[in-house]
Structures are given as structure tokens and as C-alpha cells.
VMD Tcl script that builds the backbone (N, CA, C; Angstrom):
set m [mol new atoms 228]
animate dup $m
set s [atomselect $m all]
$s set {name element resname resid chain x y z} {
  {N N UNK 1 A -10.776 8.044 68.375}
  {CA C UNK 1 A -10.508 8.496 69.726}
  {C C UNK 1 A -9.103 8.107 70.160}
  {N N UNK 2 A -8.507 6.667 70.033}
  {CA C UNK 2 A -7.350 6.214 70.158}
  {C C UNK 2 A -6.234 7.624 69.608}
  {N N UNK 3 A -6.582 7.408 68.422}
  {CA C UNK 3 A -5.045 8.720 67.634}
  {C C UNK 3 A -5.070 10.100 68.535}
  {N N UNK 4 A -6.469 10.480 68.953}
  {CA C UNK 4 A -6.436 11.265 69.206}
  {C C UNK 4 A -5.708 11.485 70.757}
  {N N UNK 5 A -6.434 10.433 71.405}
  {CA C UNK 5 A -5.545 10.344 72.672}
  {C C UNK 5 A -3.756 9.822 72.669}
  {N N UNK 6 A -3.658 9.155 71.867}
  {CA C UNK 6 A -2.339 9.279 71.587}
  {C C UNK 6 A -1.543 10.317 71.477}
  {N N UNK 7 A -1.937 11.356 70.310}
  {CA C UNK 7 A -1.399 12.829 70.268}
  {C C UNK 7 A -1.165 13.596 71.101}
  {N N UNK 8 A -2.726 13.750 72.344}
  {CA C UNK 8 A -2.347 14.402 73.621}
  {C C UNK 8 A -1.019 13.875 74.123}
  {N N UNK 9 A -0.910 12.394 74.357}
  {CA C UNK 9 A 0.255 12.155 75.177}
  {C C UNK 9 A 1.453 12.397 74.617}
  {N N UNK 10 A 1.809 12.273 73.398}
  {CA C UNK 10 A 2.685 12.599 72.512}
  {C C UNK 10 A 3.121 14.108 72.798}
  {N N UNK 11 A 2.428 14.894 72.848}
  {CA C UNK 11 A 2.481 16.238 72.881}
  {C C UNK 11 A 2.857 16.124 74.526}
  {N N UNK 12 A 2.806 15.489 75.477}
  {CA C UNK 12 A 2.612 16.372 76.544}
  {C C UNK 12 A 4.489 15.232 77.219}
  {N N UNK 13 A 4.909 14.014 76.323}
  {CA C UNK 13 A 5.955 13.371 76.539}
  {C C UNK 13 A 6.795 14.172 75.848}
  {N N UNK 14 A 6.829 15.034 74.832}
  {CA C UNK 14 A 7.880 15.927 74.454}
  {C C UNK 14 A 8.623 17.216 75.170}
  {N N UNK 15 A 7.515 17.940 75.820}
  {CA C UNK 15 A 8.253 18.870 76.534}
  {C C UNK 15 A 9.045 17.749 77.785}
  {N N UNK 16 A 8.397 17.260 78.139}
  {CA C UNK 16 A 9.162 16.136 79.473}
  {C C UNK 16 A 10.458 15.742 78.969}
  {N N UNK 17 A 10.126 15.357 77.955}
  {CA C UNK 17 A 11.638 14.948 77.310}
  {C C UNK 17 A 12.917 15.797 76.999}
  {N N UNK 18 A 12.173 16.677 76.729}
  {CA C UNK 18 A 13.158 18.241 76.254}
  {C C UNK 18 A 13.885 18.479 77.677}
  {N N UNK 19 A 12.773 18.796 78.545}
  {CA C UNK 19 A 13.689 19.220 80.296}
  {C C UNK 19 A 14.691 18.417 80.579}
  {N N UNK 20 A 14.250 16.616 80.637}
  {CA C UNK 20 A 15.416 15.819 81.055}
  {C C UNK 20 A 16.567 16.139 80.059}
  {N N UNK 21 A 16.662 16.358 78.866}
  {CA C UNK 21 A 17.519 16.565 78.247}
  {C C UNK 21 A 18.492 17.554 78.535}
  {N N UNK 22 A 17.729 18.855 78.812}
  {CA C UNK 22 A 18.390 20.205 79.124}
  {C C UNK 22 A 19.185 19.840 80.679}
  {N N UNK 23 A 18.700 18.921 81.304}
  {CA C UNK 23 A 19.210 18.565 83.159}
  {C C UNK 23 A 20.102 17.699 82.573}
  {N N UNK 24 A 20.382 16.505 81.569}
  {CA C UNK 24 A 21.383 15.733 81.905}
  {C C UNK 24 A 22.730 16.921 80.826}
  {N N UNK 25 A 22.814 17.764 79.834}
  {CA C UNK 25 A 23.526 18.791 79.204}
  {C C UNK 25 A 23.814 19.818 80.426}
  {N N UNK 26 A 23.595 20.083 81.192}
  {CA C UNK 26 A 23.727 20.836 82.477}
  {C C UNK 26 A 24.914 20.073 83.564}
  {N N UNK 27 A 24.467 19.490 83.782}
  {CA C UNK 27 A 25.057 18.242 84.879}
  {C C UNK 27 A 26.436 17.657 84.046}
  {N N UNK 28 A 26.248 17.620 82.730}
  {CA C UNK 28 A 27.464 17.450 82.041}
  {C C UNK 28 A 28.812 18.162 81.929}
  {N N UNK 29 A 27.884 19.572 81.361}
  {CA C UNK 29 A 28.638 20.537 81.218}
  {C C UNK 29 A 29.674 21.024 82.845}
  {N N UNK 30 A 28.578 21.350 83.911}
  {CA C UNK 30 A 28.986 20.988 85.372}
  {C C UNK 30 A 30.145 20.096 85.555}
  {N N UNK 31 A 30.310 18.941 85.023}
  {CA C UNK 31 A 30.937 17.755 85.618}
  {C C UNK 31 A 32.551 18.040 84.737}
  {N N UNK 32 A 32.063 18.733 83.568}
  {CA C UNK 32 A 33.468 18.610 82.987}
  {C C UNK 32 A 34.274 19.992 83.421}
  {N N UNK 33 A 33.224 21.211 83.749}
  {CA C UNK 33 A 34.088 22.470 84.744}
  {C C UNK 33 A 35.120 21.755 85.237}
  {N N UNK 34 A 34.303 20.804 86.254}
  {CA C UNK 34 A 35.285 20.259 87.778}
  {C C UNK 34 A 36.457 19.736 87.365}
  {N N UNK 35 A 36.244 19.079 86.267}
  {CA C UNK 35 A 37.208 17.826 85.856}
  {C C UNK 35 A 38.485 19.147 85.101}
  {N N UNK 36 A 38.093 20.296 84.868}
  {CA C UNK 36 A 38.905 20.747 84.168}
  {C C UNK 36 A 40.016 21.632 85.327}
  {N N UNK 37 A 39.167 22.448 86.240}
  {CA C UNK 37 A 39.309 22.561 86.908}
  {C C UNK 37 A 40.590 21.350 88.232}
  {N N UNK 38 A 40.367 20.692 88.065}
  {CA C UNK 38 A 41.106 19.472 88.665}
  {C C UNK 38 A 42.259 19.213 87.744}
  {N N UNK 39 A 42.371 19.325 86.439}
  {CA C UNK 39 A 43.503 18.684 85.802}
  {C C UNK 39 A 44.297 19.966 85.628}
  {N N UNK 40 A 43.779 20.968 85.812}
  {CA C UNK 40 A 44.646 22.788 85.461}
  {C C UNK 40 A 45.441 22.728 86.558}
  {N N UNK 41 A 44.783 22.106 88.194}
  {CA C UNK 41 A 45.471 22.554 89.190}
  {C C UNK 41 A 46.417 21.615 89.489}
  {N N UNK 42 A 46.338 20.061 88.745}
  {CA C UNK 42 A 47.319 18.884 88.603}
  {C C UNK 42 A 48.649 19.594 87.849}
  {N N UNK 43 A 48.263 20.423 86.704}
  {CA C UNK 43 A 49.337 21.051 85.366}
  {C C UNK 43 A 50.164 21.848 86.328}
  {N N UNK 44 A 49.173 22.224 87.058}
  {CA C UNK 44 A 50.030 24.061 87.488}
  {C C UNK 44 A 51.322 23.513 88.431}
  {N N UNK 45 A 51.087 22.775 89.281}
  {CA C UNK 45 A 51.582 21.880 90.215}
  {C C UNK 45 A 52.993 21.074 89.643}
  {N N UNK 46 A 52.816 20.811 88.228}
  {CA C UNK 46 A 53.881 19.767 87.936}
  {C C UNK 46 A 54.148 18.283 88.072}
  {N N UNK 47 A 52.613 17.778 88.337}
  {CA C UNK 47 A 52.567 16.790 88.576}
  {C C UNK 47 A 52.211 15.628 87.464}
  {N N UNK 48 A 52.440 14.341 87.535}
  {CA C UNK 48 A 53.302 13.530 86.094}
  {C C UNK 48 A 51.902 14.139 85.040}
  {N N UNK 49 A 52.679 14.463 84.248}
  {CA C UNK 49 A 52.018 14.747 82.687}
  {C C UNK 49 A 50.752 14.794 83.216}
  {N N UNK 50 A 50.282 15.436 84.415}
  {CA C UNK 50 A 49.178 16.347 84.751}
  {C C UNK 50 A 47.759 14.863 84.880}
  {N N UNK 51 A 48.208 13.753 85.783}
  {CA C UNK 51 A 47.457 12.839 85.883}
  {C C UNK 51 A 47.055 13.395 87.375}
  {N N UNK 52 A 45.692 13.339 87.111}
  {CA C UNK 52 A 44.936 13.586 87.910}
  {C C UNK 52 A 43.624 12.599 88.440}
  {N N UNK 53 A 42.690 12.753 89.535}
  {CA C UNK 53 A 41.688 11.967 89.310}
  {C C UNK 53 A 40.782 12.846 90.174}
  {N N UNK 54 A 39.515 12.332 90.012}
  {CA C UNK 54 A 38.416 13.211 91.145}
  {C C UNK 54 A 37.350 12.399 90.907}
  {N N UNK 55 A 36.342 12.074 92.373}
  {CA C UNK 55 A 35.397 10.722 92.265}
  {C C UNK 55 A 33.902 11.523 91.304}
  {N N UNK 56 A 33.491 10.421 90.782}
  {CA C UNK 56 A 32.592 10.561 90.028}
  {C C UNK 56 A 31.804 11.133 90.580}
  {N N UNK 57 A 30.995 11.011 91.708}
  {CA C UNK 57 A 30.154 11.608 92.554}
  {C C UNK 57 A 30.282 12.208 93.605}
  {N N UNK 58 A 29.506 13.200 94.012}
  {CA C UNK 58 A 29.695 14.235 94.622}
  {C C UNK 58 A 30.721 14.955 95.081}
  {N N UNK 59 A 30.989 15.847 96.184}
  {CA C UNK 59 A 32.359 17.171 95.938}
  {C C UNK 59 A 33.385 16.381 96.627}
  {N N UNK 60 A 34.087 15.118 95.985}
  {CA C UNK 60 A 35.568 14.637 96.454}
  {C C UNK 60 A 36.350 15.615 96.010}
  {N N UNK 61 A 37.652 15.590 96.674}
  {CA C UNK 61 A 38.399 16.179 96.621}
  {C C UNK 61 A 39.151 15.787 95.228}
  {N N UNK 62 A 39.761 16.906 94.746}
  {CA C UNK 62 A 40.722 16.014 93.515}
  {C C UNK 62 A 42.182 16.107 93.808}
  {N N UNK 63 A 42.579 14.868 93.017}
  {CA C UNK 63 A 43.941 14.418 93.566}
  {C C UNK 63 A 44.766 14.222 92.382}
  {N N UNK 64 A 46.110 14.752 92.974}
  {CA C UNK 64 A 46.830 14.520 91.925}
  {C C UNK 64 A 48.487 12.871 91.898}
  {N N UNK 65 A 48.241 12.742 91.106}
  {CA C UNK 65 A 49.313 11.688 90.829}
  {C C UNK 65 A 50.467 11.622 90.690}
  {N N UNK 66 A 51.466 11.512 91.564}
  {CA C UNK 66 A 53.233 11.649 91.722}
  {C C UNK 66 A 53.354 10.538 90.886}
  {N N UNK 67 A 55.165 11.236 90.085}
  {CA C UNK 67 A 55.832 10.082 89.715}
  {C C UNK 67 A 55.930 8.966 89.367}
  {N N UNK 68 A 55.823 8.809 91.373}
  {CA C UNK 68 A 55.563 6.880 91.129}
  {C C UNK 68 A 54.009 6.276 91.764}
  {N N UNK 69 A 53.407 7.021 90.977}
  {CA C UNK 69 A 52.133 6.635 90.929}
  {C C UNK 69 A 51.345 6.928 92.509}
  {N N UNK 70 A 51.715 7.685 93.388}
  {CA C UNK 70 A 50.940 7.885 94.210}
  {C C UNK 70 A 49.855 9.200 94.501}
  {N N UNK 71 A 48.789 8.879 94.993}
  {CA C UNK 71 A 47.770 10.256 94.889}
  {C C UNK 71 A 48.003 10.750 95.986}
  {N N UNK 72 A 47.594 12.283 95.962}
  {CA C UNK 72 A 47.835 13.361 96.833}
  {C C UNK 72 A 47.342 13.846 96.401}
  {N N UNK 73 A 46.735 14.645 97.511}
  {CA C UNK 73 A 45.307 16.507 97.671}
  {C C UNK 73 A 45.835 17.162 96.369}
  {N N UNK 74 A 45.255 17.518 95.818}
  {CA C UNK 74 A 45.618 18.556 94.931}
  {C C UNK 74 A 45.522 20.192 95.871}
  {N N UNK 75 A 46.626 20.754 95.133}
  {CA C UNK 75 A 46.691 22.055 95.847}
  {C C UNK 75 A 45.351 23.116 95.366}
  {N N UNK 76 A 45.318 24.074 96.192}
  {CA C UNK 76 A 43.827 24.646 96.396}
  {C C UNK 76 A 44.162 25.893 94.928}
}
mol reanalyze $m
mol bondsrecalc $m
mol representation Tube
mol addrep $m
């Protein structure tokens, strides 16, 4: 009875596992758009060798890095 109830759960922790997988490959893929997105509009701009930054979480603005090291809005 044990193996057997084991298997059910086995079987029913795999699809669970599969979804979180497919949500954190999503959210990834998402996160590196932005980031790319943010360093294209640092390039386009001319700003030092295209140093950029943007906060890890949620929709901060991204900023780009002058010269002498100071941040500013990135242009739209």
C-alpha cells in the first residue's frame, strides 16, 4: 500500500513541478526583455560603454550611467 501511495504522490508532484518550472523560465525570459531593453536605450544614448542599471523588482525606471559615474532616467 505504502509504494503504491507513494506513486500517486509522485505522479501528482511532477506536473506541479513542471508548472513552477515553466513560471520561473517565463519570469526569466521577461526579466532579461527589460534588462535588454534598458541597456539598447543606455547604447543608443551614448552613454559610458552603455552602463546601465534597472531595480530588480518591479517597473523601476532604468537608468543610465554618465562618465563620471552618475545615474540618470534613461531616455524613453
Amino acid at each position: 500500500m505504502s509504494t503504491r501511495f507513494s506513486s500517486i504522490l509522485w505522479q501528482a508532484k511532477l506536473p506541479i513541478i513542471m508548472v513552477i518550472v515553466v513560471v520561473v523560465l517565463v519570469v526569466v525570459t521577461l526579466r532579461a526583455n527589460e534588462q535588454r531593453h534598458c541597456r539598447l536605450a543606455c547604447i543608443k544614448e551614448g552613454f559610458a560603454g552603455g552602463a546601465w542599471s534597472k531595480p530588480l523588482i518591479g517597473d523601476g525606471e532604468c537608468d543610465c550611467v554618465t562618465r563620471d559615474g552618475k545615474k540618470v532616467p534613461a531616455p524613453r
